[in-house]
N, C-alpha and C positions, 0 to 999 in steps of 0.2 A: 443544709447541713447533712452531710452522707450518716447513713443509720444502716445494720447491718442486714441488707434485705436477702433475699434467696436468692435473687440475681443481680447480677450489673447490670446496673440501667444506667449503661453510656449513651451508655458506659462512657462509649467513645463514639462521639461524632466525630471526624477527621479533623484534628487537631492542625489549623493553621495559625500560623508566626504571622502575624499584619503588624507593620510599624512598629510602636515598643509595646504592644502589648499581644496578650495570647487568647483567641478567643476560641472558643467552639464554631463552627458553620456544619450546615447541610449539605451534603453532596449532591448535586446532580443525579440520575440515572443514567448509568453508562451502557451499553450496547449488545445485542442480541449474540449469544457463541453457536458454532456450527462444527462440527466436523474436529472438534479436539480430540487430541491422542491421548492414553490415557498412559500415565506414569506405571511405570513398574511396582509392584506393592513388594517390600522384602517379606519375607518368612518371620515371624516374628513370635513362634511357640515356643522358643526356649525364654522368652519374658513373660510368661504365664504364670502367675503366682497359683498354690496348689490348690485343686481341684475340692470344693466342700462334698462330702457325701450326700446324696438324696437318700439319706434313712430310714425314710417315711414310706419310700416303694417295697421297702425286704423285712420290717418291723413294726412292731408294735408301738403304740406311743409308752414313752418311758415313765414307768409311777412312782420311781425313787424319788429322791430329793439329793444326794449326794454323786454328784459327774468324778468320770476314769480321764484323766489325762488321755487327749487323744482319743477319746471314744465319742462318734457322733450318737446324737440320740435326735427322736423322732418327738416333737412338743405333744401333751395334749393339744385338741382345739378348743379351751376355755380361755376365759378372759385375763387370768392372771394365773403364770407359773414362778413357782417358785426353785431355787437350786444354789448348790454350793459347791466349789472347787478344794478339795485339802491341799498342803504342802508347798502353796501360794508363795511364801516366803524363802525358801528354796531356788527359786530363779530369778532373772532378769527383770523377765516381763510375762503380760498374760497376754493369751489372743484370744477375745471371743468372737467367735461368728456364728451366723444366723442366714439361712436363705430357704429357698424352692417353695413348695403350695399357694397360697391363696390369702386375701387378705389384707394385714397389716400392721403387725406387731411394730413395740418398740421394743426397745432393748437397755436396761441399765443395772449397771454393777458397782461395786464395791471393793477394795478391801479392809478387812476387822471389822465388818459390821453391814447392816443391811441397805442398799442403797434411798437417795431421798430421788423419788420420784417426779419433785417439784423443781428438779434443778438444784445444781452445785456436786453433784457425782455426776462420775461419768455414764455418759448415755448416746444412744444412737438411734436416730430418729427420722430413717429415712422412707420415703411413701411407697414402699413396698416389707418384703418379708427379710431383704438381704440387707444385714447390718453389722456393726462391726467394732467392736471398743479394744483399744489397747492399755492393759496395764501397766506403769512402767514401776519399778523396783519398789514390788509389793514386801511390805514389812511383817506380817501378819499371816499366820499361817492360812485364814479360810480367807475364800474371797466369794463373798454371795450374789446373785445375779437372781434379777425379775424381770422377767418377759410377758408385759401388757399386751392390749391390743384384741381384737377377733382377727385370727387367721386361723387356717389350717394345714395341715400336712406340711410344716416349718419344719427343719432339722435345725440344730444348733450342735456347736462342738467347743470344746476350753484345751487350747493348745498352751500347756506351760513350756516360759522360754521362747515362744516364738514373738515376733517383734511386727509380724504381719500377718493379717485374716485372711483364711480361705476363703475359694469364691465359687460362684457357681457359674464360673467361666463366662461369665457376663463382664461389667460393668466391674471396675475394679472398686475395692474398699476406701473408703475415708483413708488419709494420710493415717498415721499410729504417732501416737505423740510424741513431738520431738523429732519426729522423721519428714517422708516429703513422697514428691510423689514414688510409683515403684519402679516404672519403665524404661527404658532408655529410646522410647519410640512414644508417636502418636502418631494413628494416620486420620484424618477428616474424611471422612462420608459425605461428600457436597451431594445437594438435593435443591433443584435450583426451580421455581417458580416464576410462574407468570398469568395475567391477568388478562377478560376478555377485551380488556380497552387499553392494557397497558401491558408493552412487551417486556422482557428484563432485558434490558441493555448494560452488557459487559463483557466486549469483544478480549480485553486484556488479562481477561481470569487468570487463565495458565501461568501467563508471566508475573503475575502478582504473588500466586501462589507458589510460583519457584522462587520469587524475593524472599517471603515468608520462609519456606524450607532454609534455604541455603543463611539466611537470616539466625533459624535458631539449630545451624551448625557452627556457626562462628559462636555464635553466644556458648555453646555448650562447649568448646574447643574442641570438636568433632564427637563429642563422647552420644550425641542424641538427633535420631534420625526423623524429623517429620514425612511424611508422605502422605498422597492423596490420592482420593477415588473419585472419578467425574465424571464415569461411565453412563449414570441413571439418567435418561432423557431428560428435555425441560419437562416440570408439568404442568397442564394445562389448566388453569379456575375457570370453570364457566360462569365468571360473575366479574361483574366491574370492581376494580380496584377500591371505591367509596365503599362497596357493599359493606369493607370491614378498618373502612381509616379511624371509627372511633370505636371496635368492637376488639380490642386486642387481646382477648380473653379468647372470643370467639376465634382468631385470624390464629393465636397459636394452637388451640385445639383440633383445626382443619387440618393447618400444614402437618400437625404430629402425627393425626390418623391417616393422612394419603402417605405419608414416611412409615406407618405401621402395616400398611396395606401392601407395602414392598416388601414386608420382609423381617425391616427391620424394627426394631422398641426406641425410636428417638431419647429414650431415657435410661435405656440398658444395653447400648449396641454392641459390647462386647469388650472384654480386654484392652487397652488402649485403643479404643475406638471414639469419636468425637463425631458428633454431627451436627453437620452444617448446612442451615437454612438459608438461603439465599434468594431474594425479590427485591422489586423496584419496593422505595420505603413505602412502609403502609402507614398513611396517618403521618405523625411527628414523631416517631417514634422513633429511640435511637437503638443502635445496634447495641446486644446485652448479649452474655454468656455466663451457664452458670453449668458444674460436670450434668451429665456427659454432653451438653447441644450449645452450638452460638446459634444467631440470628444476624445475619451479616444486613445492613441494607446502604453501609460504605464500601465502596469494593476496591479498597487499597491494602497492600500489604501490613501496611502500619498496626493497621485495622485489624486484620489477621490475624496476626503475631500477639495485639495485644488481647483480644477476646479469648483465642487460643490459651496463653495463661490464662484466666480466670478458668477456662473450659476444664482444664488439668489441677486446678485446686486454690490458685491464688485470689485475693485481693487486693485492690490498689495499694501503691506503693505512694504512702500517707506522709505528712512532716507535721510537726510538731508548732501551734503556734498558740506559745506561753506567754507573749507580749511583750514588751521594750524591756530590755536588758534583761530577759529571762529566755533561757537555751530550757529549761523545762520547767514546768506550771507546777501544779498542784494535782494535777490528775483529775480533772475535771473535763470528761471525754467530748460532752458537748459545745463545750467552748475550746478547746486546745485542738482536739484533732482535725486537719484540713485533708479534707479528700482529693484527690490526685494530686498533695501535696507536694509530692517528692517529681519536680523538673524536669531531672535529667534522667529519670528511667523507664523505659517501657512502659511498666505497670502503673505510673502514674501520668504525667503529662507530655513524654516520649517518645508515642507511639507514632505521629507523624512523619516524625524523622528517623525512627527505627533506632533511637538508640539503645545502648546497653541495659541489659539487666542489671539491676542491684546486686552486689555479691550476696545479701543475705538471700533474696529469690534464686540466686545460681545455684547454693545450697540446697534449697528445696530441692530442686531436680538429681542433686548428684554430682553436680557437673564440677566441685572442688574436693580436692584431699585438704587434709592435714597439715600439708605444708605450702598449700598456696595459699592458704589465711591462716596463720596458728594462733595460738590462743592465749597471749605476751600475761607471763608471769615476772616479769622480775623488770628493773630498774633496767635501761641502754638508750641506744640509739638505733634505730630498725628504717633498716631499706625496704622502700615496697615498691612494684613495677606498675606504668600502667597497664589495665586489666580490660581495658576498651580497644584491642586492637585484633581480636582472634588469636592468642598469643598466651598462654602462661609456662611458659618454657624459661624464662630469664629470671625468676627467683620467685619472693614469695609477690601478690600481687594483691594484699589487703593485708590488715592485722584487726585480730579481736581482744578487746579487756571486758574485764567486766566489772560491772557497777560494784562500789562500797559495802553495798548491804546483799549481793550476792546474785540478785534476782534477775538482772539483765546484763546484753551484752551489746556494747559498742562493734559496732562496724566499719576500719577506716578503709578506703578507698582511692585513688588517685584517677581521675580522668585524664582527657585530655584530649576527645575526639569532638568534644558540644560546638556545633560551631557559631551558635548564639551567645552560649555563657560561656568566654576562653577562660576567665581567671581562673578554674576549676584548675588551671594546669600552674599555681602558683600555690595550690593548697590541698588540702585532703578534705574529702565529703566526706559526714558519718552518718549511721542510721544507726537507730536502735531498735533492740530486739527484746520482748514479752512484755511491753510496755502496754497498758491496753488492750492486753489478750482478753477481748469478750465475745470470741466468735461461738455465734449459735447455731450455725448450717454444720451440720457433719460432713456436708462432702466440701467446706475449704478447708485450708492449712489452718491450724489454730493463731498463727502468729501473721501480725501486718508489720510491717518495716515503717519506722518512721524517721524520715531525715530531719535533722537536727539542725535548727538557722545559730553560725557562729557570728550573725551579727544580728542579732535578732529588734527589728523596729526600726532598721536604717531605713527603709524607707517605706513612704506614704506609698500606698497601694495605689497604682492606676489602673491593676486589673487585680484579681484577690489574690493571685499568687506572686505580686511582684517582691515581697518581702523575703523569699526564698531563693531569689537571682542571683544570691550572693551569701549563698549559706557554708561555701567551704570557709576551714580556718585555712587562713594564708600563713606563709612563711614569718616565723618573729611572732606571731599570735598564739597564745596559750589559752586551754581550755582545761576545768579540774572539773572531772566525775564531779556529779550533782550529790551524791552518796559518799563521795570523799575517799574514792580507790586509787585513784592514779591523777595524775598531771600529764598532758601532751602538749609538742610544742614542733609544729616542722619546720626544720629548721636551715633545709639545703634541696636544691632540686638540680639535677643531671642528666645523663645519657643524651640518647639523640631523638628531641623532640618529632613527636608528630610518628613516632614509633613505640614500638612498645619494648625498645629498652631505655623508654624513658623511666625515670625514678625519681622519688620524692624520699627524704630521709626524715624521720619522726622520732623526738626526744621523748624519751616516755620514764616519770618520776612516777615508782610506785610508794604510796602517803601512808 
């Protein structure tokens, strides 16, 4: 049962399709690189989010208790500060951030009152000094903030209205709630190892790695740029591959420090930067990613592409299993939610075959307006396009409702490029959103997407995701919010298959 750990531990072994069922396998070691070119890197400083002040180098530490909108101040370095922001109720949102000196503070706030330290306010609790909470439409005029921890020479600043933390030009901030990532880029840092008894073999890097890019510019419909650095020699362990197959404690804290010895902070490498470990597998271990580093030890695009999300903020893309003739449970996390739940996407059991992003993860990134999913208030019939083809140019290509009692939102969908699961192309996939929101890492998105089985217990499990094979509602099949907000029903499908001016038309009663 997947539990919310600080990294993916696949995460993903290379996801192969054998006979009728899906299993995990171990890859191979693939083959030694020579002589590669190295990709062009674009310029990428006008996606800098703004710069936090080092206040600690020109000032004094601050012994007020009440912060100026926009004024950085320099923390004591005692174990617990205390502070308040006025006029909190007056904007949007808040943005606090915290970074520079020594240490390792946490960081948690409030508003109308003083935050609980134990969990349930918000907090930011990352293993260093840079951290970062976003307020969203504070009510209350004061909004109070306490900065635990031994550090020193921290600055922090409280931006009213802004909707994202400053940075210290490192390592970008936790999503801000309700948001997603900031960039419209990420480039990987490859850093590629080898052992004295065991070469890394991975002659087809490059071209993996352009599958990968060119992969999430179709996903993003050009709006987001991957690229990569592959410049850094192999490096060499003078030690046999066993020294560390059961010590992966020790095998990541080597790789980090020869990756620190370069140069760079494998844990802060910079503004949309992502680094990437790369060795023949140590141990059993499977390839994980969690912001800012993956651990590659399958060297397929698939692979890629899917650690990469996690790397940028995500995790898996989950479904929902409530049990025979239930589309959802009672909320009971440890028996309902299945981990790489959701089939047909990327983030969950997809990666193999590179397919599509979930539109709720396409959101995350930016990569939808307003009117290629909106967000269906009133009673009709709604055309949606497929949205699996690099293509949202032909109308809207998902639609959102939301739950009865307010709290979540459905996600419909149309595929139609799976080429295991074709009935997708006879019905609409949904997933839901803030269902389950119990994420405790600050650096993911707070939200996991859960797909929803419209036929839920049809069938006896030959592998533990087969119950999901068949989770779109097809045409003539109706499904009513669990909360009793609407009715849907699709009820006609069009255009010209196997393109994406294909379309699915969806009857939508609002109850």
């Amino acid at each position: 049962m997947d539990t919310y750990n600080t990294t993916c531990n696949l995460c993903c072994a290379t996801l192969l399709m054998t006979g009728s069922f899906a299993a995990y396998a171990q890859q191979p070691d693939i083959a030694h690189i020579e002589g590669v070119n190295t990709p062009t890197i674009n310029d990428m400083s006008s996606n800098l989010a703004q710069q936090l002040e080092d206040s600690c180098q020109t000032e004094s530490p601050y012994g007020g208790r009440n912060l100026t909108n926009g004024d950085t101040v320099c923390l004591f370095d005692q174990s617990t500060r205390y502070l308040s922001i006025a006029n909190s109720n007056q904007h949007d949102s808040i943005a606090i951030s915290t970074g520079y000196g020594n240490g390792n503070l946490d960081l948690y706030a409030r508003n109308g009152g003083w935050p609980n330290t134990n969990g349930g306010d918000p907090s930011s609790k990352n293993p260093d000094n840079n951290e970062c909470i976003i307020i969203s439409n504070p009510n209350q005029y004061w909004t109070y903030i306490t900065v635990s921890g031994q550090a020193s020479g921290a600055s922090l600043v409280v931006d009213l209205g802004a909707n994202s933390c400053k940075t210290t030009g490192t390592t970008p901030p936790p999503p801000p709630d309700g948001g997603g990532y900031q960039y419209d880029y990420a480039n990987i840092k490859v850093y590629r190892f080898e052992f004295s008894d065991t070469p890394l073999e991975w002659p087809t890097m490059q071209q993996e790695l352009d599958k990968a890019a060119q992969y999430y510019s179709e996903q993003s419909y050009g709006k987001f740029n991957m690229t990569y650095d592959i410049t850094t020699p192999v490096i060499k362990i003078n030690a046999p591959k066993s020294q560390y197959d059961n010590d992966f404690h020790g095998w990541t804290a080597l790789w980090k420090s020869k990756v620190s010895e370069l140069g760079v902070n494998p844990d802060d490498p910079g503004a949309g930067n992502v680094v990437m470990m790369v060795a023949p597998q140590v141990g059993n271990y499977n390839s994980s990613a969690a912001p800012p580093n993956i651990t590659l030890y399958h060297h397929t695009a698939g692979v890629i592409a899917h650690e990469l999300g996690h790397a940028l903020g995500l995790r898996h893309a989950k479904a929902l299993e409530a049990g025979p003739g239930k589309v959802i449970g009672v909320g009971n996390y440890d028996s309902e939610s299945l981990n790489y739940g959701n089939i047909y996407s990327m983030m969950g059991m997809g990666a193999h075959s590179l397919q599509e992003y979930n539109l709720l993860y396409k959101e995350y990134f930016g990569w939808l307006s307003a009117s290629d999913v909106p967000l269906i208030n009133a009673s009709g019939i709604y055309r949606i396009y497929a949205f699996d083809h690099g293509s949202n140019s032909n109308g809207n290509i998902g639609l959102k409702l939301k739950s009865g009692n307010g709290s979540y939102t459905y996600w419909l969908e149309y595929r139609t490029t799976h080429s295991r699961y074709t009935n997708t192309k006879n019905g609409v996939l949904i997933n839901l959103q803030g269902y389950f929101e119990n994420e405790q890492d600050a650096r993911f998105w707070k939200t996991t997407s859960y797909l929803l089985d419209m036929t839920p217990g049809s069938k006896t499990p030959g592998w533990w995701g087969d119950d999901q094979t068949d989770s779109e509602l097809v045409i003539g099949k109706s499904y009513t919010d669990h909360w009793g907000g609407f009715k849907i029903t699709p009820i006609r499908k069009g255009g010209t298959e196997g393109t994406a001016q294909a379309w699915i038309e969806i009857e939508v009663e609002m109850l």
